[in-house]
N, C-alpha and C positions, 0 to 999 in steps of 0.2 A: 619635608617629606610627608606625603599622604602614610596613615594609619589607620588600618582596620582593624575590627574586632568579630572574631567569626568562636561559636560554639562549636561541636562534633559533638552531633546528638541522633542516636540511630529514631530514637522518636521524633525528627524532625518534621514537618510539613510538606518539604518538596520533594520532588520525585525527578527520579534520574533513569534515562530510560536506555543503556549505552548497549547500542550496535557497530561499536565503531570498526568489529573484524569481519561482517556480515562478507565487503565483496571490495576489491581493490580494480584499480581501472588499470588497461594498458593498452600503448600502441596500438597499431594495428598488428593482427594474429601472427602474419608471418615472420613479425622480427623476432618470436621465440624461437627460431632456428639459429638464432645467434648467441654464443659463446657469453659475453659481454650479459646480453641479456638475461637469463637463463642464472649467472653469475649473482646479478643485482637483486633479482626473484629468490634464489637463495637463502641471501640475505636479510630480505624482507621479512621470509617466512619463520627463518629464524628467531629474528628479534621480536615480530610483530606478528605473525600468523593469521593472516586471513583465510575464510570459507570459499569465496567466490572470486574468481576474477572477468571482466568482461572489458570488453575490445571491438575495432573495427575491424572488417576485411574478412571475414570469412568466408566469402564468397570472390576477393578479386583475383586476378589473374593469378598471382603470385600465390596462392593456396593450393592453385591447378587442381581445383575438384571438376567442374565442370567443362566436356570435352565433346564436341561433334563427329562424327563421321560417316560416309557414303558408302551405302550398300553396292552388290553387283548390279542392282536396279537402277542407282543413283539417288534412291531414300535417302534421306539424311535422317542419322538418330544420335541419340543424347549417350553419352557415358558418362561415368565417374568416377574420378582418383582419389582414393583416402590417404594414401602416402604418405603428406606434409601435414594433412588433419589429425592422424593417429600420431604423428611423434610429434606433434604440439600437444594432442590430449597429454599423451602419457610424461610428456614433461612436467604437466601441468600436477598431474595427480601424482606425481613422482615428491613433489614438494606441497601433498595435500592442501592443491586446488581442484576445486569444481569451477565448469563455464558457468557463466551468468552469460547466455546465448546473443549475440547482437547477429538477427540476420540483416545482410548487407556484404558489400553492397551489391552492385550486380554483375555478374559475368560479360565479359565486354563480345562476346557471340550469343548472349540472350538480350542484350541490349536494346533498345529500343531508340536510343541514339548517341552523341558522342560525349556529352558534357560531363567532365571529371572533376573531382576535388585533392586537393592535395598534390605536392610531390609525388609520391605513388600512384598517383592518377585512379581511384574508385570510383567505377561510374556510378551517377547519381539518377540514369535514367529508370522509368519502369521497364517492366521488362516487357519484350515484344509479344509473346505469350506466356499468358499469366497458368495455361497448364504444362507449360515447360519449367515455369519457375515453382510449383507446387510439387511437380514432379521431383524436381532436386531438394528441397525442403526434407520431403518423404523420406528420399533416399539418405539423407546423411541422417537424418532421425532414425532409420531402423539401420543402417549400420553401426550408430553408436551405441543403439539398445543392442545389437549382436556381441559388438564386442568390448561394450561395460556394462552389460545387464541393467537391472532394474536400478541402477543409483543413476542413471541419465534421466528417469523421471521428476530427480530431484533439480533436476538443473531447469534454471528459472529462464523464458527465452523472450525475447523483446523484439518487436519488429520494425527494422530502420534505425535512423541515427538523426536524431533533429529534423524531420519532415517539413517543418515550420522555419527552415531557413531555406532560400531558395538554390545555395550551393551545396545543399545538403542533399535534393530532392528537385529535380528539374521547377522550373515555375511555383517552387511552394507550392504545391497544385492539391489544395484540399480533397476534393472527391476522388482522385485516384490515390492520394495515400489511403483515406477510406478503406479502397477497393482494394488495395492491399493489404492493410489489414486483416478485412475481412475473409480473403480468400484464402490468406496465411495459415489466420486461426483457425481455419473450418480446415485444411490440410493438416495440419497438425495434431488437432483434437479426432483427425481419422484415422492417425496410424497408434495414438493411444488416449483416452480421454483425461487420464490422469497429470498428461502435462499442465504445467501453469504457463499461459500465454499473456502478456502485456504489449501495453506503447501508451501514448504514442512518442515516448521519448524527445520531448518539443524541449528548448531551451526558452531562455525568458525573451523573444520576442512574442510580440501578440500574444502571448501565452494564454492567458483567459478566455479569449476567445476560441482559441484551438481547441482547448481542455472541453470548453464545455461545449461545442460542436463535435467533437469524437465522443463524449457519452451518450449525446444527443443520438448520436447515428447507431451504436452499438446498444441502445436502447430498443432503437425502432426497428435494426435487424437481428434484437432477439439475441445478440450475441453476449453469453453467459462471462463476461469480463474477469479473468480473475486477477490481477490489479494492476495501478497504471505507474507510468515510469516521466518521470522529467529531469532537466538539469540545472544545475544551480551554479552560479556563478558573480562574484560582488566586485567587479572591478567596474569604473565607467569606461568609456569611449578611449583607446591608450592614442598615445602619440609616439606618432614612430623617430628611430632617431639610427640609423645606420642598419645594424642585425637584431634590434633590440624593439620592445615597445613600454611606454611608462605612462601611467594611470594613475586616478585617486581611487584607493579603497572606500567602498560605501561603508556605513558606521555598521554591524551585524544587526541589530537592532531592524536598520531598516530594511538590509536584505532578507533577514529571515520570514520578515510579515509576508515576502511573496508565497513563499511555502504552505502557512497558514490560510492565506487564500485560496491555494490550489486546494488543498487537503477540504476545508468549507464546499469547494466548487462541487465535489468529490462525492461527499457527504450530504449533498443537496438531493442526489434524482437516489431514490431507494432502494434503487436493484444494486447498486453499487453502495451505500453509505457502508460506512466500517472495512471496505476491502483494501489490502497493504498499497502503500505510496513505497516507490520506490526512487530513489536519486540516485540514477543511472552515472552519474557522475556532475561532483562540484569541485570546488579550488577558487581561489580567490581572482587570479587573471583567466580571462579563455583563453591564452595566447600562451603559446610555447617558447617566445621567448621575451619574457618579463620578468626581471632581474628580483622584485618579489618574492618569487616560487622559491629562491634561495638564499630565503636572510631571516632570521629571530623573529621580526616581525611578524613574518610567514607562520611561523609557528606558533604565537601568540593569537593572532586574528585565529587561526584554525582551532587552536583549543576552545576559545568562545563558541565557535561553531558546533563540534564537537557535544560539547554541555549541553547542547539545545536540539538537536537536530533530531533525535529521537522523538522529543516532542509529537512530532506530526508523521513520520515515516519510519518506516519498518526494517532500510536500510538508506546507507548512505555512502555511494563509492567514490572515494577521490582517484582526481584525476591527473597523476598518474603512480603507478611504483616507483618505474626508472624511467632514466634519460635516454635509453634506448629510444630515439622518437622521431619518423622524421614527415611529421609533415608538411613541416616549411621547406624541408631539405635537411643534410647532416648538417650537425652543430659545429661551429666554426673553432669552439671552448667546452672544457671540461664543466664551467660554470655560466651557462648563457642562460639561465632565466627558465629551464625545463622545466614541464611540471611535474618532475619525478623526484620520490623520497631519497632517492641516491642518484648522485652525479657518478660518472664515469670514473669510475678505478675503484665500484666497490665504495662511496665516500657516503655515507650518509650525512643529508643536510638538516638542519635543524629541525626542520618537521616530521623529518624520520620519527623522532623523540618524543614529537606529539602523540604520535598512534602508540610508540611502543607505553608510554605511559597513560593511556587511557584506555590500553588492554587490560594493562591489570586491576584495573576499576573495576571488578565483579564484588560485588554485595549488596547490601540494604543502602540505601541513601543517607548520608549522615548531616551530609552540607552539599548546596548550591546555590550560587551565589554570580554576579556577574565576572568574577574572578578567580574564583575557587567550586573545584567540587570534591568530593570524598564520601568514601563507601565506608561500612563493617563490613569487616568479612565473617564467614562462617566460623572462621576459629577465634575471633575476637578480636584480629588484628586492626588495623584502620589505614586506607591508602588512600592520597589526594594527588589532585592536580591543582597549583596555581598559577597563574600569570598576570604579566602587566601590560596589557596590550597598551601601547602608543599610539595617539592620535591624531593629538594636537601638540603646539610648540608647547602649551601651559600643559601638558603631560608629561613627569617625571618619575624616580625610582618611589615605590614603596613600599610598606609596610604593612603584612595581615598577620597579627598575634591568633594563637589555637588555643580553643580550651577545652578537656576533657575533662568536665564532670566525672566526680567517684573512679577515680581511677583506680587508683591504689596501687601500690608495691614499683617495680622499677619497669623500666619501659629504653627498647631501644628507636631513636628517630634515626631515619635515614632520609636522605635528601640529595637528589641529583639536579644537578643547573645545566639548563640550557641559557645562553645570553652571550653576548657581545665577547664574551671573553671568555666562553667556555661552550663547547661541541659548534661550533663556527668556523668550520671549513673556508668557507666563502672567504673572512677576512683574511685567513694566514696564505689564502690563494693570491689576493689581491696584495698581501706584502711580501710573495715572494715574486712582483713582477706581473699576473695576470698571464701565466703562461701556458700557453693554447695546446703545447703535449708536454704530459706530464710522464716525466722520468719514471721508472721505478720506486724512487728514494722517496720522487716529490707524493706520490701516492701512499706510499707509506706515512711519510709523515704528513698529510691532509690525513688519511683514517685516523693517525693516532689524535690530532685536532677536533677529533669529531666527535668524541668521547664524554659524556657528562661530565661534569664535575663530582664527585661523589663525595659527602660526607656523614657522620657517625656521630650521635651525640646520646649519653646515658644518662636519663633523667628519671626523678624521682615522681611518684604520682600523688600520695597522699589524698584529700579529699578531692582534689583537682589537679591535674597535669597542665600545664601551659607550653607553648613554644610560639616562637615567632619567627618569620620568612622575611629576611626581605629582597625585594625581586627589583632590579637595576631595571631600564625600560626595554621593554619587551624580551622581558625573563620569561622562562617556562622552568616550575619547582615540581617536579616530582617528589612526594613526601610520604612516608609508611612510618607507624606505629607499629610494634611489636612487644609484647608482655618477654618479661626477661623472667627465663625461670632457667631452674638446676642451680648447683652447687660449683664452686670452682673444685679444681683437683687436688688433692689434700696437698697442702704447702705453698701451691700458687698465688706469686701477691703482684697484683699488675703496679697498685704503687709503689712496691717495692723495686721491680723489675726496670720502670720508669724515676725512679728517683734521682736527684743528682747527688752523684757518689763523691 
């Protein structure tokens, strides 16, 4: 068994830079009119509280904002329905979310032609006129200023959805995404200037090249950029196999250097150096159904990520909360490889655990590490994160000992597991049959499988406190220090209480 040796030392060297609640990704917008979904949001927010969420489809059919009709002339003019827009807002901010704005995609009567993506069919065309589609931008921008006030200028708004794929964006068609951009954020910056506008939201095809051909162009027309968005994603090429698709994960090492490069590409033309990167959305598959998204593993790769990602960007939204999802079509199984923190019935899966233990990572930096990180907090306490991510066959379970220096007096550690054998929905699913609707009972009992492991251990500190973890292959340890003070109750003796009588 591998053994490490890590200090917790708030003078330490590295820096930890954790956004990890900045913004959470979801479906498309109009599946928050669903029960189920609405349900798993919830619980998200509950456990794990993010700031932001963003999404596709705010514009297709099924939002029904955008609506034509014939005057007694025979004119045709434009209307608008906020109907479905305002009880997704107020859903949204019901469980204190803000948008992170994805406009897209396009109204199938401003169209331009027929080419759609997904099950829900989003057209990816431009649109026929670009002052019919500025016109609609406007109008749902000063409706939501009407009826949320000035906190909709806080909402961050990105234009498009991967323009740099050609199913994303008719032809990949460089100079008309441009031209939408451009036209976007001059619409936008008219009805208020204090919005922050972004894109071009490219995932890692061609990516360099796109990146620095959109600075290039918002350079040359002047356009005051306030910062850019991409996506990130570390699976290769998957191979399909019935409803499923299965990949090799890249090593994070070397996915991360893409970002590094973007962030450098960024930092090169000087009208833009130091403005926020944003990661519209990452996860390890792009594929919504990769059995990945829900295993230990999943959750061990994302904490490395996690650790790092701050590094170079300002935020970083995975991609997804829930299984609410359908753009391949509805899920066949409660566990088909979603990229959502919770499976249907309410189930968080192991990477839930990731986020909710790398929320409460707020403090000074104490330790990181390729395996471990850990904060101080302001009251003196100390909270970490470990893991064992698995990679290779010669990767197995190990061992990182803690040591805090000058500790002194008593100290309580607390310690939740993630692993193979604890908060692992996925297996107790697959040994009770792989069964495709789940009973009441069977939901119940997956939640309660889905549960850390928790334990308690009271140590002493003297001039150094020690503990050591050890984490099974692709473990995730949630760990906190806490200073033990007060008195017990006059006559309370826990060893007495616990003795054998």
């Amino acid at each position: 068994m591998m053994e490490k040796q890590y200090r917790l030392d708030p003078a330490c060297s590295q820096s930890f830079h954790n956004r990890t609640d900045f913004c959470i990704g979801t479906g498309r917008m109009g599946l928050a009119l669903h029960q189920e979904y609405m349900d798993e949001l919830r619980l998200t927010q509950k456990e794990i509280g993010f700031r932001h969420i963003r999404g596709h489809g705010l514009f297709c059919d099924d939002m029904a904002i955008y609506h034509t009709y014939q005057d007694a002339n025979g004119e045709t003019h434009a209307e608008y329905n906020f109907t479905y827009l305002d009880r997704v807002m107020d859903g949204y901010r019901s469980v204190g979310l803000s948008p992170f704005l994805e406009l897209g995609f396009m109204p199938e009567k401003m169209a331009s032609g027929d080419q759609t993506v997904f099950y829900w069919k989003g057209n990816v065309t431009p649109p026929r006129s670009y002052e019919d589609w500025k016109a609609m931008v406007q109008a749902l921008l000063r409706h939501l200023l009407d009826r949320y006030g000035a906190d909709v200028l806080t909402w961050p708004i990105e234009v498009w959805n991967e323009p740099n794929l050609p199913g994303f964006w008719k032809g990949a068609d460089m100079p008309e995404y441009f031209r939408l951009f451009e036209e976007t954020f001059r619409a936008i910056k008219e009805v208020d200037g204090r919005f922050t506008v972004g894109g071009p939201a490219i995932c890692g095809v061609d990516d360099e090249r796109w990146l620095t051909e959109f600075l290039k162009f918002c350079r040359e027309k002047k356009i005051p950029l306030d910062f850019v968005t991409r996506h990130f994603y570390t699976f290769d090429t998957p191979e399909e196999s019935g409803h499923y698709s299965y990949a090799t994960l890249r090593r994070p090492e070397e996915s991360l250097k893409e970002l590094e490069v973007s962030r450098g590409i960024i930092d090169s033309f000087e009208e833009y150096r130091g403005i926020p990167m944003h990661i519209t959305e990452f996860n390890t598959s792009y594929r919504p159904d990769s059995p990945i998204h829900d295993t230990t593993r999943n959750a061990a790769y994302v904490a490395r990520l996690l650790a790092s990602l701050g590094d170079w960007n300002d935020s970083y939204s995975y991609w997804t909360f829930g299984d609410v999802f359908e753009e391949n079509g509805v899920p066949f199984t409660p566990f088909h490889g979603g990229f959502g923190l919770v499976a249907e019935g309410c189930i968080p899966k192991p990477t839930f655990w990731t986020f909710a233990f790398f929320k409460k990572l707020q403090g000074g930096c104490a330790l990181r590490s390729e395996d471990a990180v850990a904060v101080r907090r302001a009251d003196g306490s100390y909270a970490g994160v470990a893991w064992n991510l698995t990679m290779d066959e010669a990767d197995g379970p190990k061992t990182l000992s803690f040591t805090l220096p000058e500790a002194g007096g008593d100290w309580c550690l607390l310690t939740k597991t993630v692993d193979e054998a604890h908060a692992n929905p996925l297996k107790v699913w697959h040994d009770l049959g792989e069964p495709s609707c789940l009973t009441e009972e069977q939901k119940g009992l997956l939640r309660s499988a889905a549960s850390p492991f928790v334990q308690t251990r009271r140590l002493s500190g003297g001039e150094a406190l020690t503990f050591s973890l050890e984490l099974a292959e692709n473990a995730l340890v949630y760990f906190e220090l806490t200073p033990v003070s007060g008195e017990s109750d006059r006559g309370y003796s826990y060893e007495r209480a616990t003795a054998k009588q």
